[in-house]
Residue, then its C-alpha position, 0 to 999 in steps of 0.5 A: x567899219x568903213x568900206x574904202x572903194x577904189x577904182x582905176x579912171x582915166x581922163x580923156x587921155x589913156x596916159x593921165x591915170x588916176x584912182x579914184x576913191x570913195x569912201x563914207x560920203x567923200x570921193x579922192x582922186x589920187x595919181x596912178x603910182x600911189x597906193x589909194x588906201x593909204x593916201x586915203x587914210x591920210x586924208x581921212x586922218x586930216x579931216x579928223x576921223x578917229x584913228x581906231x575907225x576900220x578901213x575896209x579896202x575894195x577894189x572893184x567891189x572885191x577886198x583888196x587889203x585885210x580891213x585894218x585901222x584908219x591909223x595903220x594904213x596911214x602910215x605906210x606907202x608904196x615904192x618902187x625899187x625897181x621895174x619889176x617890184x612894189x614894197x610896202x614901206x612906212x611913209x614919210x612927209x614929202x620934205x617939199x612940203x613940209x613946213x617951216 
């Protein structure tokens, strides 16, 4: 099981929020309306960790999502429908960068 450690930063300015991630040895910084356990798996995914491993989610040293597969969180995201809202929803490539 790896623990997944994730922390709100700023950076000299209070409007470039970040998350800030470690994890077995590895440190990600991702932007503020991203959901940093899930952009963290895929990473961990991309740097070929066995999909089986468990991922055990921390926010600020307390457990943030159920401990899940490498696999299972990398297949989910986050969206905001509206102001009020956030739902979990499964990911999609960004169609930008997808390749030719």
């Amino acid at each position: 099981m790896l623990d997944v450690h994730v922390e709100e930063a700023v950076q000299y300015n209070p409007y470039k929020l970040f998350h800030r991630v470690y994890v077995d040895g590895h440190v990600f910084e991702f932007r503020f309306k991203k959901e940093p356990v899930f952009e963290a798996a895929r990473c961990l995914s991309d740097l070929g960790y066995d999909p089986e491993t468990v991922l055990r989610p921390l926010r600020n040293g307390r457990p943030g999502f159920k401990p899940s597969t490498l696999e299972k969180f990398a297949k989910l995201s986050v969206t905001e429908p509206d102001s009020s809202s956030v739902s979990i929803i499964p990911w999609q490539p960004d169609p930008r960068f997808a390749a030719a």
